[in-house]
C-alpha positions as CSV (number, residue, x, y, z in Angstrom):
1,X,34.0,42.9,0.2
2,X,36.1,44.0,-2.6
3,X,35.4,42.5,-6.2
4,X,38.8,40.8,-6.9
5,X,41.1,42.4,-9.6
6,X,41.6,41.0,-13.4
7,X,44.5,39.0,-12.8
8,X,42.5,37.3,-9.2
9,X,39.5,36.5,-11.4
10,X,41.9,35.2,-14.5
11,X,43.8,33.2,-11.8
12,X,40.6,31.9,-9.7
13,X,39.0,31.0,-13.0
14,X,42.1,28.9,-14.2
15,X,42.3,27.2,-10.8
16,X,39.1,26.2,-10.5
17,X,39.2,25.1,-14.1
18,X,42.5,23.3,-14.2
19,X,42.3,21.4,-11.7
20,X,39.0,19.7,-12.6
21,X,39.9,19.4,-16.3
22,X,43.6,19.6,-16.5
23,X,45.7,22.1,-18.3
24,X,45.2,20.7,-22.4
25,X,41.3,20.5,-22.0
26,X,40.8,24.1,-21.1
27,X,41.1,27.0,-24.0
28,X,42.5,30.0,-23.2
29,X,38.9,31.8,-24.7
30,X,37.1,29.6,-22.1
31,X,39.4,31.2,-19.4
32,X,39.0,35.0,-20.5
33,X,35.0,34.2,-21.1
34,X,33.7,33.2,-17.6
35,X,36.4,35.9,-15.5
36,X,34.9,38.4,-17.7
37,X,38.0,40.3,-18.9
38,X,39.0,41.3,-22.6
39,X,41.7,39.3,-24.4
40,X,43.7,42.3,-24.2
41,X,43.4,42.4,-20.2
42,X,44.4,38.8,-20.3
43,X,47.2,39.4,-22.0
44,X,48.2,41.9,-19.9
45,X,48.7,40.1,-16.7
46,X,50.1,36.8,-18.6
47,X,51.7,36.7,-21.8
48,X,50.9,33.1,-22.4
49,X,49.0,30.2,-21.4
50,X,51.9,28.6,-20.0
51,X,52.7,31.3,-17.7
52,X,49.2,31.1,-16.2
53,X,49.4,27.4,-15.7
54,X,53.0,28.7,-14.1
55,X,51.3,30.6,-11.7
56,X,48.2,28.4,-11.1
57,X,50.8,25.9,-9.9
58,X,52.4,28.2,-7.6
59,X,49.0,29.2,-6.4
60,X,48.0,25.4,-5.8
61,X,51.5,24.7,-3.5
62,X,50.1,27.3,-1.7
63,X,46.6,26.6,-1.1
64,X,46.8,23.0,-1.3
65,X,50.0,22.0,-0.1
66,X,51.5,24.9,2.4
67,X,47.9,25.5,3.8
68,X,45.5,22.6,3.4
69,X,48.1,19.5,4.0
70,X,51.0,20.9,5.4
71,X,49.5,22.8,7.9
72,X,46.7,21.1,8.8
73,X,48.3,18.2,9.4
74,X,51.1,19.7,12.3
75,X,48.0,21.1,13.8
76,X,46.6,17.6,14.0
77,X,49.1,15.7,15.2
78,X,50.5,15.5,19.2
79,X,53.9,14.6,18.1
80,X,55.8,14.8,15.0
81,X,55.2,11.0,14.0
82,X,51.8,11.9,14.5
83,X,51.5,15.2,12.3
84,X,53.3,12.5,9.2
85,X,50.6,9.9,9.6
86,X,48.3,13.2,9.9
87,X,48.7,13.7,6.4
88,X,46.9,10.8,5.0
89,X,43.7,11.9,7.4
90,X,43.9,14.9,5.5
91,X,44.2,12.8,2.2
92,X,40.8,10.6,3.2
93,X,38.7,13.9,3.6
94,X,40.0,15.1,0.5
95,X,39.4,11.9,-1.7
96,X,35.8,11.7,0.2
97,X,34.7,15.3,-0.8
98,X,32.5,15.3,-4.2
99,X,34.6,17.8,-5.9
100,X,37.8,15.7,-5.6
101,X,40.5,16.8,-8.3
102,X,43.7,14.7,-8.0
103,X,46.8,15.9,-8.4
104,X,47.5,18.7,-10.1
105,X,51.6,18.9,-9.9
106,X,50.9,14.9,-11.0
107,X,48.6,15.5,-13.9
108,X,50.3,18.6,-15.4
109,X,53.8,16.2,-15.2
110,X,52.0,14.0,-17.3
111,X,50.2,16.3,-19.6
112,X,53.2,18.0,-20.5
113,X,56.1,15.5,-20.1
114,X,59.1,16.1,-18.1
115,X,61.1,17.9,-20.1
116,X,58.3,20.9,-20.9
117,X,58.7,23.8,-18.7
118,X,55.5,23.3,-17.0
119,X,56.9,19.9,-16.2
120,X,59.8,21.0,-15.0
121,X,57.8,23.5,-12.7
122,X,55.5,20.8,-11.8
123,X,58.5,18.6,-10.7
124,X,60.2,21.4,-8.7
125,X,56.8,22.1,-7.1
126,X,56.7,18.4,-5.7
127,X,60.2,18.0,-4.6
128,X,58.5,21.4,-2.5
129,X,56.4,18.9,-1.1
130,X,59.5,16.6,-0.4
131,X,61.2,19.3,1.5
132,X,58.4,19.6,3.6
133,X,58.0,15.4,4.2
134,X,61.9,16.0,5.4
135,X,61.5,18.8,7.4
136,X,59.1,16.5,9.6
137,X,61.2,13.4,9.4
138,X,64.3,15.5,10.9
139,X,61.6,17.3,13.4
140,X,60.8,12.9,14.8
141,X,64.3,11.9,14.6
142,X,64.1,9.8,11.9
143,X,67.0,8.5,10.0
144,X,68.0,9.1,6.6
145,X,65.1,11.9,6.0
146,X,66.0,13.0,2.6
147,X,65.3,8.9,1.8
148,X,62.4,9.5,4.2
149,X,61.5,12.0,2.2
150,X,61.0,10.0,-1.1
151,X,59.5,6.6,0.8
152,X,57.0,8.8,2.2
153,X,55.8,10.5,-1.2
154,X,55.5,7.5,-3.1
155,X,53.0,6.8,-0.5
156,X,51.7,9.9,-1.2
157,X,51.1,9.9,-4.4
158,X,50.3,6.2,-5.0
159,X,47.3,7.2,-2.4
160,X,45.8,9.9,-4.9
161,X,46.1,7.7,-7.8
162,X,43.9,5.0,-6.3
163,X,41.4,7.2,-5.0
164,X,41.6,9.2,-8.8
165,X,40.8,5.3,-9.7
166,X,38.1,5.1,-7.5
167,X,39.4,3.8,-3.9
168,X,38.8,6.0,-1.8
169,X,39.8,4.5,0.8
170,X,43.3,4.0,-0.5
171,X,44.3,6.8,2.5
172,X,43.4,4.4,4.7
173,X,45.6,1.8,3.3
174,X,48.0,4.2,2.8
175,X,48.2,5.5,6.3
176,X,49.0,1.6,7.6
177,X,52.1,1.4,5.0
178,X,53.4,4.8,6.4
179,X,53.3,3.6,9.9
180,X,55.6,1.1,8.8
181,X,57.7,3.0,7.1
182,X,58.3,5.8,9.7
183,X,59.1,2.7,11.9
184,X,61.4,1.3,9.5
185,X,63.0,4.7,9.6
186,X,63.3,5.2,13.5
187,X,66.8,4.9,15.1
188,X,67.1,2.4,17.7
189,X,68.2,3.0,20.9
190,X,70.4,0.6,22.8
191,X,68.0,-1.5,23.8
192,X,67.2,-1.9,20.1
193,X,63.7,-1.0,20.2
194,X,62.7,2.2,17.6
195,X,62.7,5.6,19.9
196,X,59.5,6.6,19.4
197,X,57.5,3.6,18.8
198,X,53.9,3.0,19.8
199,X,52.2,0.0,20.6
């Protein structure tokens, strides 16, 4: 196997950095010290901290978002309801494993403050993730999706703070608020029960 280029080993460094300590905590000098590249290489591939952090986000919609919860949960779930409450299964593993990070698009938001760039980028990246909770909403039916779409990530997100606080169990919890939710969102048919609805 291939050793990974300077800019992989700048970018794998940062990851793995950032999203254990945040963005403030860690030095640039840290960064170039354990990939093992000069300062000039660094500066190379990215002119400035912030456009590493820009690409470690990018890098963490894929990985973490597009891959790891996206994906996994539509391969879970039977149906499309299903594959939504999926997500929060994919949540309690994560909050359960001993290297659990948070949020990163959350914690860089706050680090930085919406109006930053990296905010900014960190907000786009999470309306990303809103796209995605619409996508499945249209895919079971539901009504009002975009809305959906925002329920649904408050759940989301309010899920990783409590488990950052210590609950890890707050998927769980979660999960039994999102049921609702999707059912709240489910267009009746005539007889007036929700299309879709399980016992």
């Amino acid at each position: 196997m291939s050793k990974p280029n300077a800019r992989e080993r700048i970018l794998q460094t940062a990851y793995e950095l950032f999203t254990q300590r945040g963005v403030r905590d860690v030095p640039v000098d840290e960064i170039i010290r354990r990939s093992g590249v000069a300062i000039a290489t660094f500066y190379r591939h990215f002119r400035s901290k912030d456009e590493l952090v820009t690409a470690f986000l990018s890098r963490r919609e894929q990985l973490w978002t597009s891959d790891s919860v996206v994906s996994a949960a539509r391969e879970r779930g039977s149906d499309p309801v299903a594959k939504l409450l999926a997500i929060f299964d994919v949540f309690d593993e994560w909050f359960h494993r001993e290297n659990f990070e948070g949020d990163s698009f959350v914690n860089v938001l706050i680090e930085m403050g919406a109006n930053h760039p990296l905010g900014k980028a960190s907000i786009g990246h999470l309306a990303n993730v809103r796209k995605n909770l619409e996508e499945l909403a249209i895919e079971a039916g539901l009504r009002e999706p975009k809305e959906f779409a925002f329920s649904y990530q408050i759940l989301m997100k309010g899920s990783i703070i409590e488990a950052t606080m210590g609950d890890l169990n707050s998927a769980k919890r979660a999960q039994h608020m999102a049921a609702s939710l999707i059912k709240d969102f489910q267009v009746a048919d005539e007889t007036g029960d929700a299309e879709g609805a399980t016992a």
